[in-house]
C-alpha positions, 0 to 999 in steps of 0.5 A: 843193513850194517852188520853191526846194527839192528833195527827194532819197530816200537810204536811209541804214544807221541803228541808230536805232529809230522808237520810241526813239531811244536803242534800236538796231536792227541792220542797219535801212535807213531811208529818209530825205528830204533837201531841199537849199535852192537857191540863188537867182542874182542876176541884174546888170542888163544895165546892169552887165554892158556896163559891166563888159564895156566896162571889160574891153576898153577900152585908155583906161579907166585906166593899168593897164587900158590896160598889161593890154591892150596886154600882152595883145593883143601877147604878146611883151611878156610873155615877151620880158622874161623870155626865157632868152637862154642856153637859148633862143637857139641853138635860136630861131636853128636854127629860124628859120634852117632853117625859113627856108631851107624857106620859099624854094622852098615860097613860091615854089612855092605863090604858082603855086597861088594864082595870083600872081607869086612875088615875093608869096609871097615877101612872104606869109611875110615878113610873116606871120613877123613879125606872128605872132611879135608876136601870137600865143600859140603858141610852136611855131606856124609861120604862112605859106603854106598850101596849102589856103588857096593853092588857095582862093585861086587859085580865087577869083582864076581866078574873077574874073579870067575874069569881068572878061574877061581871056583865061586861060593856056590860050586866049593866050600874050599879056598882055591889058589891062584897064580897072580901071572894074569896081574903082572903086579910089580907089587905082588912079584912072579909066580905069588901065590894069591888066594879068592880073597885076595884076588877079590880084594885086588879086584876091587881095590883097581876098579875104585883106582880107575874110578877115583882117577876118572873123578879127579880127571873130570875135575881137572876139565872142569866137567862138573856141569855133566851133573846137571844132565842126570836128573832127579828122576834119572838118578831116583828111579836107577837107585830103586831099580839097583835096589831091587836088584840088592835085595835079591843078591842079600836073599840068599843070606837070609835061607843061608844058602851058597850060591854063585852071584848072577853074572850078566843080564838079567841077573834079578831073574837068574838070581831069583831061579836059583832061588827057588831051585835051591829052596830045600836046601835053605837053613833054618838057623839063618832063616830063624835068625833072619826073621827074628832080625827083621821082627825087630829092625823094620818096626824100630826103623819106622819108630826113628822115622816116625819121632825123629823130630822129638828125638834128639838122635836116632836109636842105633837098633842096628848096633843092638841087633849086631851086639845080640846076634853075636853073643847069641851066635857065639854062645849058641855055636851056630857055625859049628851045630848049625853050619851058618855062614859067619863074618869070620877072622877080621883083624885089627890095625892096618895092612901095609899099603900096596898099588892096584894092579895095573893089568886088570884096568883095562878090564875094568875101565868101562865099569868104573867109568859109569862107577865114577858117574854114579858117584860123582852124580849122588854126591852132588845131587846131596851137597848141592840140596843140603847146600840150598837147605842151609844157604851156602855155595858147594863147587861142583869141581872140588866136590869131583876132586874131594870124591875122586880122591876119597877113592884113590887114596884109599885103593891103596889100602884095599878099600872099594868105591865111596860116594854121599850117602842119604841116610847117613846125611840125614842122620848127621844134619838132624844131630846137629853137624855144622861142619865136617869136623864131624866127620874127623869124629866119625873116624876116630870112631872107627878107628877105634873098632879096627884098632879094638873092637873089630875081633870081637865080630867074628861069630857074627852072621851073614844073615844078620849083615844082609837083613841090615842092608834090606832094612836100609833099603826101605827108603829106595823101594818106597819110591813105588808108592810115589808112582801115582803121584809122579804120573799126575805131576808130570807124566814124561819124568814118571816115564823116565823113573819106570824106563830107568828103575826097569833096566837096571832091575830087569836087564843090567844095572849100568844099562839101566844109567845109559838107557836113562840118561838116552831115555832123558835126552830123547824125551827133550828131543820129542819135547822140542818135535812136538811143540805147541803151536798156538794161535793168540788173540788178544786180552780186552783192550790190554796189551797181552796175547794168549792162546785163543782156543785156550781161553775164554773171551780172547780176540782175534785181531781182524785182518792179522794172524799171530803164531807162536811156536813154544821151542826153538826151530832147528834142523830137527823141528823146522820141517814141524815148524813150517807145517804146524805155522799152515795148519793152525793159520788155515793157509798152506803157500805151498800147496797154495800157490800148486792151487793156483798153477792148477787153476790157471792151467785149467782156465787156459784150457778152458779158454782154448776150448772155447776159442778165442774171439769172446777172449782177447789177448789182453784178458788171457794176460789179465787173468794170467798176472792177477792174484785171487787169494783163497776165500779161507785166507782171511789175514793179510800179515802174520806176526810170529811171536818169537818169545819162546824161541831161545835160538836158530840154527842154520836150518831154522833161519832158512825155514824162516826165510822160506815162510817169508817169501812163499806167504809174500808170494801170495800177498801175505807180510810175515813179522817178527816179534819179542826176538831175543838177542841171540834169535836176532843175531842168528837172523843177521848172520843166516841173511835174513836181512837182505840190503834190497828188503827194506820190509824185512828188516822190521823185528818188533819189542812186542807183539802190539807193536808188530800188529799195530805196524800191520794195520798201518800196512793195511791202512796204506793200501786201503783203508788208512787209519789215521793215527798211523 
């Protein structure tokens, strides 16, 4: 067979006769061989290929390259100009200014879960704000924030501040000091005195360096498809397992206690012994406080999510509860009569920028790394959904650029790692964002806090910050209410969401990522192990086959046995592939053809003992040669429907290959029908055709043509049908 051709069997109506091809013949099939010619694919040199790749991405080749790839790396240049100042303005500024006010009390509630001074979330979502408006390519997108990420971070900041020897929260009230010889910090200097704080901030500020640097990598390697590997219920079931886990680090804040954070495995259960070690020593202020807040921001949350649709924008009560605790706080002295906890001195302006300390990345690569996957995942989740929601394009790889950098810019200035943030998108579409000039306005609003505002917080209470980050995780926990529905829609994804929400609670939330995406990646391969095999008949007098036990009123075709097997066949699955094919066609050539030897071996003995002159010779080699197929065998050609087989490997052509020759051995023809094109070439380049076989070289459009073939076959050595 030429190489570069393929022969497919069509069975085609024709009115012309073998004879005379101007005689007609009513309702004659003829079966016909089509050779379709391939075409052969110029492989460019790989020369050719870098130099064009090169070209593609370099900013100084020429003028018009360099333009495209500013335009396309900085994507405000492309839609500012054409942006529709009396469409779009009003519901930018709405947007901006709403979200902005949002962003206040949650920025300053979640730098406690990452373990910083609030005056740094402040800054994390000013900067983000601005650079995302920049770089990215989602219009809706809000990115600041995150509070998977937040305790992520925190974690690795716990970390790494109890191994430089720094006392934690639980065991002194005392700010202890720290010789910064570990840091090896150019910027810091030998021998700088660095307190907690400090070294907390440093901490946090590397692990979102090293983690925007691995984002704008996998940008520059164009990996932006790895998000399409975490699914929907992968990255849901990991948000509500890290939200448990968030929600028992805030407790403590809420009975106002001074307790170390679990470190490790198993940080929920440790967490919640210490808890309930410590119980007595809880403080009524805080609690009070703690409750009253939530009395106030559970219900009113629910009223926004409720009348969001007649509300033109949601009510800020988060701003309301932050404004009243504080006066209250301050006015009543509760730091100092009651001892509560409070958010402290939060200076205003800027810090002068400082690099991230080059010695702890090490210790904190493998951290970030997952850090980075998480954010990159939900960012793009949320852009690609908003993107289809409002019918435009986002660019995977811009959105790993606009994040990566929306984390390394800002680890300059202390700030820690950002990614999208439901919530606040859903607040900026249902206000009216139309681009991210929107998010320009968000800063300014913030802006604005650090330069004036920020001071004014001082007296407010831990407690307060942490009921605002348990309130807003209502919409992660709710998801245990879905489990029912998502066991009945699909079992397999339910199991993945359990498997996933369970380690990152239960044992460790980055565990808890990696164990989902293998969880994931096994129940694909389960799903390719345990494919259905089914045996088709066919519909009425139609051309369509389905599964005979699946349906009423299918037909068996006499004589004719069709297979279909639902999933690729490769190394993993072609041993499976072999033993679901015998089991639902009733005949096993391999145990067949053991049969056999058995059967003659006894008959030869049988003859032996009888002695010889009532059998001749001849009779034994008769006997010998002949072929009894099995009263069970009641087909004579096998058809496998190919449909869903969307490759071969090695492996599954020469299962195919030895299927055809142990069912030829017995008599039985084996066909191949709906191949696709990669299939066929697989089949071609594995030598499934030999040049000797003329019979297998048959592969067939349909599943009709293939069995109408077969009868004809069985029409040659018997009963011929006539219109073959």
């Amino acid at each position: 067979m030429n190489v570069n051709s393929e022969y497919m069997m069509a069975t085609l109506r024709t009115a012309v006769d073998e004879n005379d091809s101007n005689s007609v013949s009513k309702d004659s099939d003829l079966q016909l061989a089509i050779v379709l010619e391939r075409r052969e694919k110029t492989e460019e040199p790989l020369k050719t290929v870098f130099a064009r790749r090169l070209q593609k991405h370099c900013f100084c080749s020429s003028a018009q390259i360099a333009k495209a790839s500013v335009l396309r790396f900085i994507p405000i240049l492309q839609w500012l100009p054409r942006y529709h100042l009396k469409e779009w303005l009003l519901g930018d500024i709405m947007s901006g200014l709403i979200v902005g006010i949002l962003l206040v009390p949650q920025s300053i509630a979640y730098s406690l879960l990452a373990g910083q001074e609030p005056i740094y979330g402040l800054y994390t979502s000013f900067f983000s704000s601005i650079i995302y408006s920049f770089l990215g390519t989602s219009r809706h997108v809000s990115v600041g924030i995150f509070g998977v990420l937040c305790l992520l971070v925190g974690q690795v900041v716990d970390r790494e501040v109890a191994a430089a020897g720094y006392i934690t929260e639980g065991y002194s009230n005392k700010t202890t000091s720290f010789i910064l010889g570990r840091l090896g910090n150019d910027t810091a200097g030998a021998g700088l005195v660095c307190d907690k704080s400090c070294y907390a901030i440093m901490v946090g500020a590397t692990v979102t360096f090293t983690a925007g640097v691995y984002q704008v990598m996998m940008g520059l390697l164009q990996v932006g498809f790895v998000s399409v590997y975490l699914s929907d219920s992968l990255l849901s079931g990991f948000a509500t397992g890290a939200s448990l886990t968030i929600l028992t680090s805030q407790l403590k804040y809420l009975l106002g206690l001074k307790l170390p954070r679990a470190q490790g495995w198993f940080t929920l259960i440790k967490t919640w012994f210490s808890l309930l070690q410590n119980m007595a020593d809880t403080n009524l202020c805080d609690l009070f406080t703690s409750l009253l807040c939530l009395l106030v921001l559970v219900p009113t949350k629910e009223l926004n999510e409720r009348f969001k649709t007649r509300l033109k924008a949601p009510i800020p009560w988060e701003l309301f509860v932050v404004i009243a605790a504080t006066v209250a706080s301050h006015f009543g002295c509760f730091q100092e009569v009651y001892g509560s906890d409070v958010a402290g001195t939060i200076p205003t302006g800027f810090l002068p920028p400082q690099m991230p300390s080059w010695s702890l990345i090490p210790a904190v690569a493998v951290d970030a790394f997952s850090i980075a996957v998480v954010g990159f995942a939900i960012t793009v989740s949320l852009s690609e959904m908003f993107a289809k929601k409002h019918g435009y394009q986002v660019d995977p790889n811009q959105e790993m650029y606009a994040i990566g950098f929306c984390n390394i810019l800002p680890s300059f200035f202390r700030c820690f790692t950002t990614s999208a943030a439901l919530t606040k998108t859903l607040v900026k579409e249902s206000t009216g964002c139309k681009t991210q000039l929107s998010g320009l306005v968000t800063a300014l609003v913030l802006l604005l806090v650090l330069l004036l505002i920020a001071p004014l917080f001082y007296s407010l209470q831990k407690c307060v910050l942490a009921v605002i980050i348990i309130v807003n995780l209502s919409g992660a926990l709710r998801k245990f209410t879905e489990i029912p529905q998502m066991w009945h829609v699909n079992r397999v994804d339910a199991s993945i969401w359990l498997i996933t929400a369970a380690t990152s609670a239960l044992i460790n939330t980055e565990l808890g990522l990696l164990v989902g995406v293998l969880v994931s990646a096994f129940c694909v391969l389960v799903r390719t192990q345990r494919a259905q095999g089914l045996e088709l008949g066919r519909v009425g007098t139609s051309e369509l086959y389905e599964d005979l036990a699946g349906y009423h009123g299918i037909q068996s075709q006499p004589g004719i046995a069709i297979f279909r097997y639902e999933s690729p066949i490769y190394y993993a699955n072609q041993s499976l592939f072999k033993k679901c094919l015998y089991h639902r066609l009733g005949l096993d050539p391999v145990k067949e053809k053991v049969h056999r030897k058995k059967l003659e071996k006894n008959r030869k003995r049988e003859g032996q003992m009888r002695a010889g002159e009532n059998r001749t010779k001849g009779q034994e080699a008769e006997m010998t040669t002949n072929v009894f197929l099995p009263v069970k065998s009641s087909f004579h050609s096998v058809v496998i429907d190919c449909s869903p087989v969307l490759f071969l490997d090695t492996a599954g052509v020469n299962s195919l290959k030895e299927v055809y020759e142990d069912y030829k051995e017995l008599g039985v023809k084996v066909l191949l029908a709906q191949c696709n094109f990669s299939v066929r070439a697989s089949l071609q380049r594995g030598g499934y055709y030999p040049d000797n076989d003329g019979e297998r070289e048959h592969v067939f459009f349909t599943i009709s043509d293939a069995v109408h073939y077969a009868q004809c076959l069985s029409g040659e050595n018997g009963a011929c049908d006539p219109h073959c």
